[in-house]
VMD Tcl script that draws the C-alpha trace (Angstrom):
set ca {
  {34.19 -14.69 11.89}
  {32.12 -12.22 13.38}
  {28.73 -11.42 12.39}
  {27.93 -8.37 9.98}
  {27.14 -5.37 11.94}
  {23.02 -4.57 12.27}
  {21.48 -0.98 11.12}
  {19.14 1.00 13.73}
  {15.28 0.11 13.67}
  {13.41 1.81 10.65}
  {11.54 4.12 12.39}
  {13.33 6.28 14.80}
  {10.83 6.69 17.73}
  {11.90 2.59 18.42}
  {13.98 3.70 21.35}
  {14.49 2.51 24.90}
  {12.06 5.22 26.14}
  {9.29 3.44 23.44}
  {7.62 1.13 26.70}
  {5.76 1.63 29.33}
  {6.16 3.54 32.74}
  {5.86 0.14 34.64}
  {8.85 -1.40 32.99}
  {10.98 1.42 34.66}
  {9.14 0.88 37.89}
  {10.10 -2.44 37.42}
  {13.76 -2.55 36.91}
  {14.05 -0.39 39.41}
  {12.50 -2.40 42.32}
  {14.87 -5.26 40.76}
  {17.55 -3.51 40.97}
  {17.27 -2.02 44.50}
  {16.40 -5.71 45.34}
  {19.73 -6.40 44.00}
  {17.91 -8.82 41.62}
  {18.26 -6.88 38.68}
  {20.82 -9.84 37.34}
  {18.90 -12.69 37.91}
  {18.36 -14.14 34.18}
  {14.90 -15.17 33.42}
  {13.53 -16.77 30.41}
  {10.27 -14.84 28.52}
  {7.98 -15.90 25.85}
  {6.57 -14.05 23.62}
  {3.64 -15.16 21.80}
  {-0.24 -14.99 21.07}
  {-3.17 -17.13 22.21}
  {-5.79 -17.07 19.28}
  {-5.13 -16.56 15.30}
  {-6.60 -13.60 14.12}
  {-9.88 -12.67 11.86}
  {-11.27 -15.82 12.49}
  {-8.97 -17.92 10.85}
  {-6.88 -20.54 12.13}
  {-3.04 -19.36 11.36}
  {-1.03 -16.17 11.83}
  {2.18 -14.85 9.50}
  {5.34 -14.56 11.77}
  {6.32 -10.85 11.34}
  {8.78 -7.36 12.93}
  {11.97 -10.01 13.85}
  {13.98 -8.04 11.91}
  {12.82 -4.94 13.47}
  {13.25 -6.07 16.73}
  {16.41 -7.32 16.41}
  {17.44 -3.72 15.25}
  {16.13 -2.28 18.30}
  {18.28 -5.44 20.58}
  {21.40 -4.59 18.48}
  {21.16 -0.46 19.65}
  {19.86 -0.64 22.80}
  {21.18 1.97 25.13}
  {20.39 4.93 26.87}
  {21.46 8.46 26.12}
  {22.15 10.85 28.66}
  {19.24 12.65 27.31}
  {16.49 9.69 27.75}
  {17.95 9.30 31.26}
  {17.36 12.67 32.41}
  {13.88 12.36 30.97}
  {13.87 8.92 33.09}
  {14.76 10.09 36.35}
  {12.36 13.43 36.12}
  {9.51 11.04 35.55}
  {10.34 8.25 38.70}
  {9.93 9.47 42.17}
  {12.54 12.07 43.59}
  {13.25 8.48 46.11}
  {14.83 6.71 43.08}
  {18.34 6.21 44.43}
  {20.76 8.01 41.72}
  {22.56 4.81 41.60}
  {19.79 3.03 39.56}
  {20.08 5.50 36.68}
  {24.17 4.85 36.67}
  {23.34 1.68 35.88}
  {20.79 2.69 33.10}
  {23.85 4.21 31.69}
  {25.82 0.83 31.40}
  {22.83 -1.61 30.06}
  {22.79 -3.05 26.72}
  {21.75 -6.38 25.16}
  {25.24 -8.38 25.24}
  {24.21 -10.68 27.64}
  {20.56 -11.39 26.01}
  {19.72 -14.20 23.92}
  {16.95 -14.22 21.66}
  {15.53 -17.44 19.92}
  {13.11 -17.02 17.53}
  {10.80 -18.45 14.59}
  {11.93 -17.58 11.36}
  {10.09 -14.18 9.68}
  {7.17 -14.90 7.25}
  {6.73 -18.33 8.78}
  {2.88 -19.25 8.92}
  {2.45 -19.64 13.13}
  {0.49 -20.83 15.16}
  {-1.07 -20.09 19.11}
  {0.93 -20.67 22.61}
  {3.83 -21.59 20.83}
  {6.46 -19.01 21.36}
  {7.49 -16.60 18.29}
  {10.53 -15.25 20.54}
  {12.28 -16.62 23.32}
  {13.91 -13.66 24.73}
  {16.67 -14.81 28.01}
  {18.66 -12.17 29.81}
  {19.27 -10.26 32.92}
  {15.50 -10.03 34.01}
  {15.73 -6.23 34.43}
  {17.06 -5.57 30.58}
  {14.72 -8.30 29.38}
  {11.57 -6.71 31.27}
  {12.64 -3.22 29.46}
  {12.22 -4.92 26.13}
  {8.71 -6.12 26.78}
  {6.59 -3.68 25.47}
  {8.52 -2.80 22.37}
  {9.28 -6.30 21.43}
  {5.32 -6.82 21.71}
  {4.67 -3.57 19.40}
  {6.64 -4.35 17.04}
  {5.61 -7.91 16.37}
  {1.76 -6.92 17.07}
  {0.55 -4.89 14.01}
  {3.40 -6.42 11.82}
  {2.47 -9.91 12.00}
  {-1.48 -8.78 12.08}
  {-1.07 -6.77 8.70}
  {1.04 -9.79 7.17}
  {-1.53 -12.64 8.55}
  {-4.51 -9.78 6.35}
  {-1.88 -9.24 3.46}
  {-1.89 -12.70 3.26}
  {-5.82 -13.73 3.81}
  {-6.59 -11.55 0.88}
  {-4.34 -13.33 -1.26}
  {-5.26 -16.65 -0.74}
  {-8.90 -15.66 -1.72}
  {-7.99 -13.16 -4.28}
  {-6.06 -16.46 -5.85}
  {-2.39 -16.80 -6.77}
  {-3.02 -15.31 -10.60}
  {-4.13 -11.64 -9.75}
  {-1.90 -8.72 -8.79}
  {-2.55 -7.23 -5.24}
  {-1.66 -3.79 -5.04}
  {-1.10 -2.05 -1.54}
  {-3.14 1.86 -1.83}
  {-3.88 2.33 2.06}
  {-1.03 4.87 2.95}
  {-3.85 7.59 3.23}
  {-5.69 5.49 5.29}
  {-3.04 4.50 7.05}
  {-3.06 4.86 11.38}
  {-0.27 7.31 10.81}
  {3.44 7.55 8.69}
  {4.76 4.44 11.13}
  {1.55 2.71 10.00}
  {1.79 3.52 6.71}
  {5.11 2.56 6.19}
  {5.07 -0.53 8.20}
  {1.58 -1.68 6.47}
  {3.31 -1.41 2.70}
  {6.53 -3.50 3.98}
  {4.56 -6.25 5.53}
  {1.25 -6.87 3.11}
  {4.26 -7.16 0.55}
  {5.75 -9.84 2.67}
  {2.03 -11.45 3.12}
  {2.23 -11.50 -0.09}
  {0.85 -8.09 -2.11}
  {3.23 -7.76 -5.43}
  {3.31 -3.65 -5.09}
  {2.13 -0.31 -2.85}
  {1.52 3.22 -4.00}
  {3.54 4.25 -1.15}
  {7.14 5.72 -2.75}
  {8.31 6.30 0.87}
  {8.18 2.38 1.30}
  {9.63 1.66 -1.97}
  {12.64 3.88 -1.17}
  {12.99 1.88 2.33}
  {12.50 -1.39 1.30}
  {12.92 -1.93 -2.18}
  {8.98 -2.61 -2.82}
  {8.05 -2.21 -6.55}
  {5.55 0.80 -7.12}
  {2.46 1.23 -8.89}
  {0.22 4.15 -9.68}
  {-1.26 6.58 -12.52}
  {-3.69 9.01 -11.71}
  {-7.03 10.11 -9.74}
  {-10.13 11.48 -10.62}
  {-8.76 14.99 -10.42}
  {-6.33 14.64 -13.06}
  {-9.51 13.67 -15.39}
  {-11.80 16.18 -14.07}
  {-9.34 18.99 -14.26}
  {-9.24 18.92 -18.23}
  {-11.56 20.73 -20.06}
  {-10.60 20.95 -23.97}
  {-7.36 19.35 -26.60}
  {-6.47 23.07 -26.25}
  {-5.06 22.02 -23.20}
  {-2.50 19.60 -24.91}
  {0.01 21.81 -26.29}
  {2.68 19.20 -27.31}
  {0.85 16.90 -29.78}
  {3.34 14.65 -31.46}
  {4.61 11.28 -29.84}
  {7.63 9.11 -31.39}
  {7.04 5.43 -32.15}
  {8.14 3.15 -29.99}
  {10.89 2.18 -31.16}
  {11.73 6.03 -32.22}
  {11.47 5.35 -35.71}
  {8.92 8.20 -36.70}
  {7.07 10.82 -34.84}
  {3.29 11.27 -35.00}
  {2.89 14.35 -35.69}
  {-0.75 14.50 -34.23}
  {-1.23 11.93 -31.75}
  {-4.59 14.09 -30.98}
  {-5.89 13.65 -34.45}
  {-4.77 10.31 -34.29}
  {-7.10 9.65 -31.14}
  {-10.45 11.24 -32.32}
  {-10.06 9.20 -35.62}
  {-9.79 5.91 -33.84}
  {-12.79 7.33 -31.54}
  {-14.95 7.78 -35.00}
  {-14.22 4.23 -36.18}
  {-15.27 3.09 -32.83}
  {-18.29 5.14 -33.19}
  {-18.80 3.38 -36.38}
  {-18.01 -0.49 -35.73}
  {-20.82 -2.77 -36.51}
  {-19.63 -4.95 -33.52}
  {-20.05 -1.87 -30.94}
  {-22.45 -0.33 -32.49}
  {-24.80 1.17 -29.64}
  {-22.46 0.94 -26.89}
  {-22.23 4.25 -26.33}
  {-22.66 7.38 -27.65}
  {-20.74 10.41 -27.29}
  {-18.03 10.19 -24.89}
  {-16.85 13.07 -22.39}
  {-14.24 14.81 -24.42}
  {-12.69 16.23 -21.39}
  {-11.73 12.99 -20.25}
  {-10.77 11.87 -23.47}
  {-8.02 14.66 -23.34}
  {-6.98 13.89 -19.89}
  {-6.51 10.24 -21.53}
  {-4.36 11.57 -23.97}
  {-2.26 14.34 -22.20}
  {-1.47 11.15 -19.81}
  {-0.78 8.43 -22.81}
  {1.35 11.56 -23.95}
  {3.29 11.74 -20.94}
  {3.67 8.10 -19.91}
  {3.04 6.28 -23.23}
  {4.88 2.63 -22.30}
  {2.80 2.96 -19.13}
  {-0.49 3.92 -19.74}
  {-3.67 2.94 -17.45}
  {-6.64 4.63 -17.28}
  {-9.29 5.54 -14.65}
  {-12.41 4.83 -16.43}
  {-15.49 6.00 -14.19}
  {-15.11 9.54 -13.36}
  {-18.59 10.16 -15.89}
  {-19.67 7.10 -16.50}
  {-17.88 3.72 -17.35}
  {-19.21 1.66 -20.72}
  {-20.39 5.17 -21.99}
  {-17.50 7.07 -21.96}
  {-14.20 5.54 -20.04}
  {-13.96 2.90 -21.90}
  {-14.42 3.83 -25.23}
  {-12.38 7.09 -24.47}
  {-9.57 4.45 -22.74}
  {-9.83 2.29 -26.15}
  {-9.39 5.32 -28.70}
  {-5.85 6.12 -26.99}
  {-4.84 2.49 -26.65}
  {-5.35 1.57 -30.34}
  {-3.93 4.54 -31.60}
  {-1.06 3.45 -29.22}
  {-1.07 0.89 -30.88}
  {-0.19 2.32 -33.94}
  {2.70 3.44 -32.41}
  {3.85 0.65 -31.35}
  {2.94 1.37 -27.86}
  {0.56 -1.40 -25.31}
  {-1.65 0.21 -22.89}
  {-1.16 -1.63 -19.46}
  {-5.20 -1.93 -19.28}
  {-7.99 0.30 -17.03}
  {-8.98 1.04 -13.47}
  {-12.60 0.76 -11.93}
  {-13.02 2.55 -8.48}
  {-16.82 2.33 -8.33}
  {-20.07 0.47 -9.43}
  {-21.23 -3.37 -10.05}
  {-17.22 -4.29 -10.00}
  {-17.80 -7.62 -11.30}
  {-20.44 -6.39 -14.14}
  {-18.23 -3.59 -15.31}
  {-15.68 -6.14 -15.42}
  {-17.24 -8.45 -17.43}
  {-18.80 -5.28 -19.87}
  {-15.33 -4.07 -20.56}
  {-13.85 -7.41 -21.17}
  {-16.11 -8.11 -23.87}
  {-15.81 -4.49 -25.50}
  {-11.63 -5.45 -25.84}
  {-12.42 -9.01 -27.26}
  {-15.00 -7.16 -30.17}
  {-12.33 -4.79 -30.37}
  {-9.55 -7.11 -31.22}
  {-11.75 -9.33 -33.64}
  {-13.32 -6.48 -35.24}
  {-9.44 -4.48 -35.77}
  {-7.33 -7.45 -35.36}
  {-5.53 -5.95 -32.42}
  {-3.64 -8.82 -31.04}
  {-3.88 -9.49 -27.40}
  {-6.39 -6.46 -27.26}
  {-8.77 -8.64 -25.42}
  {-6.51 -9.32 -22.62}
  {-6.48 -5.47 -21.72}
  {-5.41 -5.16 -17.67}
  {-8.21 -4.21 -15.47}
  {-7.96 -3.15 -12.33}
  {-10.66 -2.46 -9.21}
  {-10.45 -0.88 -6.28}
  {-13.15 0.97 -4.12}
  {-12.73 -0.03 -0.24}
  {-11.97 -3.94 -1.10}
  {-11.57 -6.51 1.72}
  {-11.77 -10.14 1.98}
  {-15.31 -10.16 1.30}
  {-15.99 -8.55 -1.08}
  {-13.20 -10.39 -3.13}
  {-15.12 -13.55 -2.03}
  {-18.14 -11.99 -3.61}
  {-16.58 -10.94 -6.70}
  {-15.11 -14.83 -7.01}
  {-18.93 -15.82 -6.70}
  {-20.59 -13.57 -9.37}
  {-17.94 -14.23 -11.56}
  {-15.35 -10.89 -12.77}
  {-12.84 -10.56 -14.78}
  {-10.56 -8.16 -12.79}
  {-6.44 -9.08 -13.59}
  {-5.47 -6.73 -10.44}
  {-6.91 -5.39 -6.94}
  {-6.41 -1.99 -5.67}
  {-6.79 -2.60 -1.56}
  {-6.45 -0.04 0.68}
  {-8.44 0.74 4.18}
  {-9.40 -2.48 4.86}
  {-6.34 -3.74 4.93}
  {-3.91 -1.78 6.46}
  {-5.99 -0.34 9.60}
  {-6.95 -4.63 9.63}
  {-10.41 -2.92 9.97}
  {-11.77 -6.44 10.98}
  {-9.67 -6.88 13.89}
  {-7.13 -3.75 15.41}
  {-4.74 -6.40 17.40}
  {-3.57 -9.65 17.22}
  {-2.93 -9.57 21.31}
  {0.37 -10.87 21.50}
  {1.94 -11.43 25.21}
  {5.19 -11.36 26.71}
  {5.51 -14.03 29.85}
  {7.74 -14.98 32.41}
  {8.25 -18.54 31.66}
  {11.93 -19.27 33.77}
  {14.00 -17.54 36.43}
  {17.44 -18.79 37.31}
  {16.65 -22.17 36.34}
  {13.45 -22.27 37.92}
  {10.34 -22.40 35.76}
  {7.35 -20.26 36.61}
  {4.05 -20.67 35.16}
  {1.28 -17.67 35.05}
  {-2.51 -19.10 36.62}
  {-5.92 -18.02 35.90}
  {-9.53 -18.96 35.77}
  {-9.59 -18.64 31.87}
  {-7.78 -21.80 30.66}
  {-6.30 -20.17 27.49}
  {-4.49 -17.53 29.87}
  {-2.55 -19.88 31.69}
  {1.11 -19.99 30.48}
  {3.22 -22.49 29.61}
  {6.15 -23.02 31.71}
  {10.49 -23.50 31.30}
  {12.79 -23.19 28.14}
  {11.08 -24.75 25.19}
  {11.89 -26.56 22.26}
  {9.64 -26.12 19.54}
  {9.44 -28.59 16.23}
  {6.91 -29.17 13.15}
  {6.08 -32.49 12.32}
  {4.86 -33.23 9.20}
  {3.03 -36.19 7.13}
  {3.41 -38.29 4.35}
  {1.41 -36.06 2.15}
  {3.94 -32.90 2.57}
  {2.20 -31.00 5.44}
  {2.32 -29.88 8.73}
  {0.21 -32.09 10.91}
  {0.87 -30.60 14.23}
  {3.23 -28.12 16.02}
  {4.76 -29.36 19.54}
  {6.47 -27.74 22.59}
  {9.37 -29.76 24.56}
  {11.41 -29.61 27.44}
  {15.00 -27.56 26.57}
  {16.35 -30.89 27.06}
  {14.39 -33.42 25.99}
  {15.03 -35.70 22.76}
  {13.76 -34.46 19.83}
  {11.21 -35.66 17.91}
  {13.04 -38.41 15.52}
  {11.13 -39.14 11.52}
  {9.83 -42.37 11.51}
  {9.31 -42.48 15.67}
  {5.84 -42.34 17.16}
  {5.38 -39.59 19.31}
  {2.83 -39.06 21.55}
  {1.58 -35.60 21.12}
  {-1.10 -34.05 23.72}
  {-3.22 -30.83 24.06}
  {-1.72 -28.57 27.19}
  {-4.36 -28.25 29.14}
  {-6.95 -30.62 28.12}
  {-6.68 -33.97 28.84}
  {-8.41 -36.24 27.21}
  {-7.03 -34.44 23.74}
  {-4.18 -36.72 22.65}
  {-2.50 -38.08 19.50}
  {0.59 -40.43 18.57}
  {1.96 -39.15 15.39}
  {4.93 -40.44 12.93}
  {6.70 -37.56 11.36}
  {8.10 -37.85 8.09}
  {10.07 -34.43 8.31}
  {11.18 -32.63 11.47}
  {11.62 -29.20 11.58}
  {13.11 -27.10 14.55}
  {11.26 -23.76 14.56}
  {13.34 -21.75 16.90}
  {16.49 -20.36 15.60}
  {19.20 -17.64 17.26}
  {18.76 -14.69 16.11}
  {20.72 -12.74 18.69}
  {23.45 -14.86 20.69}
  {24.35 -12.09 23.52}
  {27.77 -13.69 24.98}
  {26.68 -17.67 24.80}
  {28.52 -17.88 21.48}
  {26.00 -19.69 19.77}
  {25.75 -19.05 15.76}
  {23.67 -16.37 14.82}
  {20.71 -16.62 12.34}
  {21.41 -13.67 9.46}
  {18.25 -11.57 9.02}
  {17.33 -12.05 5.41}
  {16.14 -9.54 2.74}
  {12.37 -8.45 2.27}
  {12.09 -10.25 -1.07}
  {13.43 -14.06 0.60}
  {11.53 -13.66 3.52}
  {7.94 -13.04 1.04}
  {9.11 -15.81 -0.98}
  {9.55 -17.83 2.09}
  {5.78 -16.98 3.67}
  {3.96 -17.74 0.33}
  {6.23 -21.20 0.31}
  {4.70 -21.98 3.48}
  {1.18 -20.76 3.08}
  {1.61 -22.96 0.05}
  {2.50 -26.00 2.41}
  {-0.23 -25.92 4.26}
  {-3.58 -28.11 4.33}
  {-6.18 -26.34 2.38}
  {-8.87 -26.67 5.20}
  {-6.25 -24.96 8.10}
  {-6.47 -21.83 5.35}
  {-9.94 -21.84 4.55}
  {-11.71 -18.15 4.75}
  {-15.06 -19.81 6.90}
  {-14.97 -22.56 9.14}
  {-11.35 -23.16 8.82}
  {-10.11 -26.43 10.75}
  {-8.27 -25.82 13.54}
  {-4.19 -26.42 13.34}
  {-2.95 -28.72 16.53}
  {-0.55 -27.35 19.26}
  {0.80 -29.75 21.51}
  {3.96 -30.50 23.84}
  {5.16 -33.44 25.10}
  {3.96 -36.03 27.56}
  {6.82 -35.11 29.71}
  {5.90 -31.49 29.11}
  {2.67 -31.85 29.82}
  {2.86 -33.65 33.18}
  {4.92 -30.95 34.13}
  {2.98 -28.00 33.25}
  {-0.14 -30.36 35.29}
  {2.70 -30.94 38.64}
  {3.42 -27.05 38.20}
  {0.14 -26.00 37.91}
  {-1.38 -27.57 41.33}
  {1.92 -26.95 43.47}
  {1.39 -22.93 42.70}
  {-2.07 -23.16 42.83}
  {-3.34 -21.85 46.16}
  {-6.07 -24.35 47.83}
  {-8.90 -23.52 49.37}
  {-10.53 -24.46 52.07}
  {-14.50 -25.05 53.34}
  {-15.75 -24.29 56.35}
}
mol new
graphics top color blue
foreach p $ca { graphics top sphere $p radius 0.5 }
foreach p [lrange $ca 0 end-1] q [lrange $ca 1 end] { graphics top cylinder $p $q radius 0.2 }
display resetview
């Protein structure tokens, strides 16, 4: 039965022409070399987690796999190609432009939203090397900022807790529309529950959230403003005739109450009609922004007349918004004004009003807020997150690991840069307690790991870093996503919402001390013995020796 056909990438600059120069340099030395069909095995992967933690979030497969399912050249983009080589490019190189696709490219890859780790290979991408060398630097762009705004996404939930709402706002402070969009897609797979940004809800089926800015307050000035003053009960029953009057009597008994009694005084009335002109217009839905004057003063009382007198109504206010100030005071302040609210006009559930904060939130300052104590139900997060202000790249790399048959291994003086050579096998072993205890790399064709059988387990490069471990579960981690012509089964791509679930399953799985926001244990990466005496015999037959004189 043959697999259901694939949709073009997202964003429609993800074209052939979206790589660099040197890959077109490139295929065309192969393929005057006549080597153009050679098939060579690449990795692509990254060599150190990002932000200072100690595990990544797998993300852009499905994008990529777009961009492998459409590959080919229009006669356009090869015009454009041959104007920018040198006039010397035989015109039989761009003839064969014309007849390239990906049917004879495999790619083998970890699943999307699975937690990852360094050197071990997110993609295994095997083709003709000319075709494969094209896909480089768009296979590395797309998995780059995805899987580095997934891995943030996902480091603000874990200290943000599983309880509160995380709410994507950073579209406007986004590196661009492709940044924007791809930002609210992924921090909802690292695990945000919504975004502001419609544009991504329309794409990807993300749930939106959003009421109003300071502008809407500011711009009212009087309830002359409010022409249409009656609202229907909730269950359309009865119409208050003067949902205004209704508001400024609730304000006076507020005014009044022995239990908030010199809370405030008088409240901005222009606010208090922006309140209501927006409780008019969305009254199952209304939130308020609470600190365009001044918070315990005025926002909140003003937010409080128009929720109880929704109330009345039958209506619940979904809570308030603070974008500035002592977050975790205000917090706390406007928590206890709900609870005296509720005991003093028996208001059930009044005292577990919604509040939300935003204000340029990041990891740390949701750390600090979990310190001093807050009692904020949702987080507004915008810049810090999706620009991943703490770190712009995750660095992920695309190497030659295998050309017909013959593994090849990339040297240098910087340990962590050398690669690791041949077709791999990759597994998870984990432990008697439920998780992972270590990732490892095999030979293609090498057993695999077996439960119950000790395995001896050792660092690449560093010998005297060993362990024998027993798994109790084995899992393969690379799956075929694409099976060009080998007839292997093909891996469907899943939806957004079951590849979320399956990233905060597997953050869930893991050790709490591999996830921890400082000092954070290191996972282990290992291959085989028979792997690593290999990479060892590999590594001093290509390295050159010197000699002393």
């Amino acid at each position: 039965m043959a697999a259901a056909a694939i949709d073009g990438p997202t964003n429609p600059m993800v074209t052939p022409l979206l790589t660099d120069l040197y890959q077109f340099t490139m295929a065309y030395a192969y393929w005057k070399s006549a080597k153009h069909n050679d098939r060579a095995v690449f990795d692509l992967y990254f060599r150190r987690n990002p932000f200072g933690g100690e595990y990544t979030v797998f993300a852009g497969l499905e994008e990529c796999i777009k961009l492998i399912a459409n590959f080919r050249f229009t006669e356009d983009e090869i015009s454009f190609i041959q104007a920018s080589l040198p006039s010397s490019c035989e015109i039989g190189f761009y003839d064969y432009l014309r007849q390239i696709d990906c049917s004879d490219v495999e790619i083998h890859a970890i699943s999307e939203g699975s937690v990852v780790f360094p050197k071990i290979p997110l993609m295994r991408i095997e083709g003709p090397v000319a075709v494969v060398q094209l896909l480089e630097t768009p296979l590395v762009n797309l998995i780059n900022y995805a899987s580095l705004v997934a891995t943030n996404a996902a480091r603000h939930r874990f200290v943000a807790g599983k309880s509160k709402l995380l709410l994507e706002f950073g579209l406007r402070r986004a590196q661009g529309p492709d940044g924007g969009i791809g930002a609210s897609k992924y921090c909802y797979m690292g695990g945000f529950d919504a975004t502001s940004n419609v544009a991504a809800g329309k794409l990807f089926g993300i749930p939106l959230r959003g009421t109003h800015s300071h502008a809407f307050v500011s711009s009212f000035m009087s309830s002359d403003e409010i022409t249409e003053k009656s609202l229907k009960n909730s269950d359309g029953s009865n119409v208050c005739e003067d949902f205004v009057g209704l508001v400024q009597a609730w304000l006076i008994k507020l005014e009044r109450s022995q239990l908030l009694g010199g809370i405030f005084g008088e409240t901005n009335q222009s606010e208090l009609v922006a309140f209501i002109s927006y409780a008019l217009a969305f009254p199952k839905n209304f939130l308020a922004l609470v600190d365009t004057y001044d918070v315990m003063r005025s926002g909140i009382p003003n937010f409080c007349a128009v929720a109880l007198a929704l109330y009345d109504l039958g209506y619940k206010a979904l809570g308030v918004r603070l974008d500035s100030g002592d977050l975790a005071y205000l917090s706390c302040e406007s928590r206890k004004f709900f609870q005296a609210i509720e005991k003093e006009f028996k208001v059930t559930d009044f005292g577990k009003t919604g509040i939300t904060a935003s204000n340029d939130l990041n990891e740390e300052t949701l750390d600090a807020l979990n310190k001093q104590g807050h009692e904020i139900d949702a987080f507004g997060i915008g810049t810090h997150l999706v620009t991943c202000y703490a770190q712009p790249a995750l660095g992920v790399v695309f190497k030659l690991v295998e050309i017909n048959n013959q593994p090849r291994i990339k040297l240098s003086e910087d340990v962590s840069k050398v690669s690791i050579p041949c077709k791999k096998r990759c597994y998870r072993l984990y432990g008697k307690e439920g998780y992972p205890l270590v990732d490892i790399m095999t030979g293609e064709n090498e057993p695999p790991p077996k439960v119950g059988v000790r395995i001896l387990c050792r660092h690449p490069f560093n010998e005297s870093k060993r362990a024998y471990v027993v798994p109790q579960r084995v899992e393969e981690l690379l799956k075929c996503f694409w099976p060009g012509r080998s007839g292997i089964y093909r891996e469907e791509l899943l939806p957004l919402n079951a590849i979320r679930e399956r990233c905060i399953n597997q953050l869930g799985q893991m050790r709490s001390d591999h996830m921890r926001r400082l000092n954070p244990t290191p996972y282990k990466v290992s291959v085989s013995a028979k792997l690593y005496d290999f990479i060892h015999f590999l590594w001093l037959n290509e390295a050159p020796v010197g000699e002393l004189q």
